[in-house]
PATORLO-849026 format. One record per residue (C-alpha): chain; x, y, z; residue number from 1. Coordinates in nm, 4 decimals. Layout:
N
<atom unit="A" east="X" north="Y" up="Z" pos="NUM"/>
...
//
This chain:
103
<atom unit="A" east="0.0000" north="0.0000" up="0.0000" pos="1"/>
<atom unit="A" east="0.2684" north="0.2491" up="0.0621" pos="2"/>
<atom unit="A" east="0.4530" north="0.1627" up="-0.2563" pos="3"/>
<atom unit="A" east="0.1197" north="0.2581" up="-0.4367" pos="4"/>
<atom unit="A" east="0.0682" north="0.5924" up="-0.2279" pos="5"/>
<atom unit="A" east="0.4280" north="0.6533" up="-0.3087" pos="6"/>
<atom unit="A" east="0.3938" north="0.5967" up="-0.6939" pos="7"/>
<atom unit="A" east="0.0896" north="0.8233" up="-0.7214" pos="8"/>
<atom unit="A" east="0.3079" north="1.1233" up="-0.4970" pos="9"/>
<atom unit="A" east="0.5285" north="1.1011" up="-0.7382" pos="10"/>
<atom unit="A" east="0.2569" north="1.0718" up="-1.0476" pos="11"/>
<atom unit="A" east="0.1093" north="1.4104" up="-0.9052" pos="12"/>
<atom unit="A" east="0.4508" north="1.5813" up="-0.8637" pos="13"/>
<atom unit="A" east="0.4947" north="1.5027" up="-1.2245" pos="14"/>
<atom unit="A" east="0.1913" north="1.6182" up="-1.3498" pos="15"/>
<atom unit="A" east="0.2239" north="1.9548" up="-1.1407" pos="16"/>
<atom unit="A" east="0.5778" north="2.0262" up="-1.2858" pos="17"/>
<atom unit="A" east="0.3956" north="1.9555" up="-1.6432" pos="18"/>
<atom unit="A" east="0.1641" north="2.2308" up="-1.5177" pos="19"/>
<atom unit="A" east="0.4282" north="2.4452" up="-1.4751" pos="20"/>
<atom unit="A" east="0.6306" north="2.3943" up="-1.8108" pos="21"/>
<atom unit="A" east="0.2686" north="2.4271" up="-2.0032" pos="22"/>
<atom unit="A" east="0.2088" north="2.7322" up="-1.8179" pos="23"/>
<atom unit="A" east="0.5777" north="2.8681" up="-1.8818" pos="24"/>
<atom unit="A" east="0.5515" north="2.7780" up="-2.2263" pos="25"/>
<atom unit="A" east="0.2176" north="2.9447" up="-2.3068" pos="26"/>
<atom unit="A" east="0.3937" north="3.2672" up="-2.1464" pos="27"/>
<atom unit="A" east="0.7027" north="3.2330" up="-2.3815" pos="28"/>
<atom unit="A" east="0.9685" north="3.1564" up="-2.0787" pos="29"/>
<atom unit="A" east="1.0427" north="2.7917" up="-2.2308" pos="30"/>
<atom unit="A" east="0.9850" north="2.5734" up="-2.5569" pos="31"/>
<atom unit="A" east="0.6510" north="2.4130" up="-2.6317" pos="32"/>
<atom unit="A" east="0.6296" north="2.0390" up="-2.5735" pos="33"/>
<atom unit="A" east="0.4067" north="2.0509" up="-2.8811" pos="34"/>
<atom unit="A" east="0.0659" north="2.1543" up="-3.0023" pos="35"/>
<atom unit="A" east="-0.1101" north="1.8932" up="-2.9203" pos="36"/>
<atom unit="A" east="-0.4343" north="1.8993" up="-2.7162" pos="37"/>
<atom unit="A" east="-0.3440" north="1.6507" up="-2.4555" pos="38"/>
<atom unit="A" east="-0.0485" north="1.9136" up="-2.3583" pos="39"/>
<atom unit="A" east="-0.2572" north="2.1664" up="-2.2483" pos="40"/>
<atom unit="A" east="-0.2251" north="2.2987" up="-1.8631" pos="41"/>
<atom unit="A" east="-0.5205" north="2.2577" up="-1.7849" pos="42"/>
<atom unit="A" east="-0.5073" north="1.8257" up="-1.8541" pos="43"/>
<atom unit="A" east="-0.2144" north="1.8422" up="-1.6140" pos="44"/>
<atom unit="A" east="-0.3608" north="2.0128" up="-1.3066" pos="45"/>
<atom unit="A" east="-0.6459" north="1.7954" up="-1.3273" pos="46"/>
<atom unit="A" east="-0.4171" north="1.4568" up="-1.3438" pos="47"/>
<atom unit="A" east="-0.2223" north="1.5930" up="-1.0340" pos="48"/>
<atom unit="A" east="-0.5211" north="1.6650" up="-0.8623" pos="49"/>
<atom unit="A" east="-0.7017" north="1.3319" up="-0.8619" pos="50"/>
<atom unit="A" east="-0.3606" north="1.1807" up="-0.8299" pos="51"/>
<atom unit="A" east="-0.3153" north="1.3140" up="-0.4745" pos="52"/>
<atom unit="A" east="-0.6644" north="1.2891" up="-0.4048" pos="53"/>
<atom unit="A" east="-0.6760" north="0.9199" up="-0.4913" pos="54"/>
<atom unit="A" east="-0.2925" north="0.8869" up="-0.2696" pos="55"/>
<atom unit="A" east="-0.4877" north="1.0645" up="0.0522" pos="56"/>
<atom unit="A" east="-0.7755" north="0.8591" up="0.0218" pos="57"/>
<atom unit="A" east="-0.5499" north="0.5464" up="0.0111" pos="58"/>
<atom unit="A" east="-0.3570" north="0.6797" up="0.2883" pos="59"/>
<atom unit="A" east="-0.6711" north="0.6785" up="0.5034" pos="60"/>
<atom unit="A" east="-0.7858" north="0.3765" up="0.4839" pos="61"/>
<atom unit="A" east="-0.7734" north="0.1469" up="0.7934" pos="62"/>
<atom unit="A" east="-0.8291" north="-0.1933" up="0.8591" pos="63"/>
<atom unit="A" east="-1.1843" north="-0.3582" up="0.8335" pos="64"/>
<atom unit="A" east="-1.1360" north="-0.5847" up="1.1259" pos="65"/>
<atom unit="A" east="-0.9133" north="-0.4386" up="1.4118" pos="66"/>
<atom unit="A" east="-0.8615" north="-0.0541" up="1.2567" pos="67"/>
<atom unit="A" east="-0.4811" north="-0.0870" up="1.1769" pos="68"/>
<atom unit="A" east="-0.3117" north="0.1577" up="0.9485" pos="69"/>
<atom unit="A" east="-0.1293" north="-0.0958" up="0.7203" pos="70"/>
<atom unit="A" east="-0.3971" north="-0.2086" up="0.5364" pos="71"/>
<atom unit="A" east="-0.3497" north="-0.4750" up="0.1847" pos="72"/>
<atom unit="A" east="-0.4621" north="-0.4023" up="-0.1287" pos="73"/>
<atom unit="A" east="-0.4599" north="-0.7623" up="-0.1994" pos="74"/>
<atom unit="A" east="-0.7061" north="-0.8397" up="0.0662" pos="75"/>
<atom unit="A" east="-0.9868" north="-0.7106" up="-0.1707" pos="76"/>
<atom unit="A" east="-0.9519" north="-1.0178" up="-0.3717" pos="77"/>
<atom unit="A" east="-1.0182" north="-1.2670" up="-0.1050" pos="78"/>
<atom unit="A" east="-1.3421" north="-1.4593" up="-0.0530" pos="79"/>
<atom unit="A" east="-1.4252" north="-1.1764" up="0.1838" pos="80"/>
<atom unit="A" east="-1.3814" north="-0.8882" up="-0.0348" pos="81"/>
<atom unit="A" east="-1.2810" north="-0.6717" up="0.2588" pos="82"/>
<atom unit="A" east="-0.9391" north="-0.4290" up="0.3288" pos="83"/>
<atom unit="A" east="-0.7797" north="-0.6136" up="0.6110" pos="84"/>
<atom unit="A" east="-0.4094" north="-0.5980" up="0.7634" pos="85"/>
<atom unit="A" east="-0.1929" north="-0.8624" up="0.7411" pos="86"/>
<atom unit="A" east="-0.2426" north="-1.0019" up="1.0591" pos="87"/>
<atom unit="A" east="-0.6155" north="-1.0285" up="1.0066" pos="88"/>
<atom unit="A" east="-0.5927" north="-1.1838" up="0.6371" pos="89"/>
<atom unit="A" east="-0.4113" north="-1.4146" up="0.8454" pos="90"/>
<atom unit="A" east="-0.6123" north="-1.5014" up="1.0900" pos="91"/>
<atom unit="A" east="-0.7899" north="-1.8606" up="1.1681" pos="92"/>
<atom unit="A" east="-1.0846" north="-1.8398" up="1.3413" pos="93"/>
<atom unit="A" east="-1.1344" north="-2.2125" up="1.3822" pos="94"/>
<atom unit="A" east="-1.0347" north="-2.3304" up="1.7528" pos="95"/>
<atom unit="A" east="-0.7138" north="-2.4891" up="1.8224" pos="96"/>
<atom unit="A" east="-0.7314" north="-2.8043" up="1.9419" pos="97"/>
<atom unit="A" east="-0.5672" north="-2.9100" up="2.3044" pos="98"/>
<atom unit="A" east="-0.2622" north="-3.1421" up="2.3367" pos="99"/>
<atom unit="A" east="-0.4018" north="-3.1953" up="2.6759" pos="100"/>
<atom unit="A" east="-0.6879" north="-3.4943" up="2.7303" pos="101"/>
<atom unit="A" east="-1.0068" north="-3.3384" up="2.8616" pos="102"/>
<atom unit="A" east="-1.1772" north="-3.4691" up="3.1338" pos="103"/>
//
């Protein structure tokens, strides 16, 4: 989960500094990247904006089951279908049995 809220930190600070060199180019202070409609400023605020949107949201997310920060990713494709830490995608709710005889 961190890995992914890391890659989209870095996605928005991307996009942002393509917000500034379309900006700085439509004011004549650097070279166009090109006329094409996908380069436009406003495409790149937009992509850094839902980037660190969709990173916070991620970032808040807490365990299902006991509230833990660390939450997996890969616990939505269990038979559950719920976000769950580690130590709750590993837990076993069936009873263990005793070594000891009952009586």
């Amino acid at each position: 989960m961190n890995q992914t809220i890391g890659a989209l930190r870095v996605l928005c600070s991307l996009c942002w500094a393509l917000f500034v060199w379309a900006i700085a180019a439509e004011m004549d202070f650097l070279p166009a990247l090109g006329d094409d409609f996908i380069w436009r400023w406003q495409f790149a605020l937009f992509g850094g904006i839902v980037c660190w949107v969709t990173a916070e949201r991620l970032a808040d997310l807490r365990c299902r089951c006991c509230g833990a920060a660390p939450v997996l990713l890969r616990g939505l494709l269990t038979a559950s279908h719920e976000l769950l830490c580690h130590r709750c995608l590993k837990w076993n709710p069936a009873p263990e049995r005793s070594l000891s005889p009952e009586t």
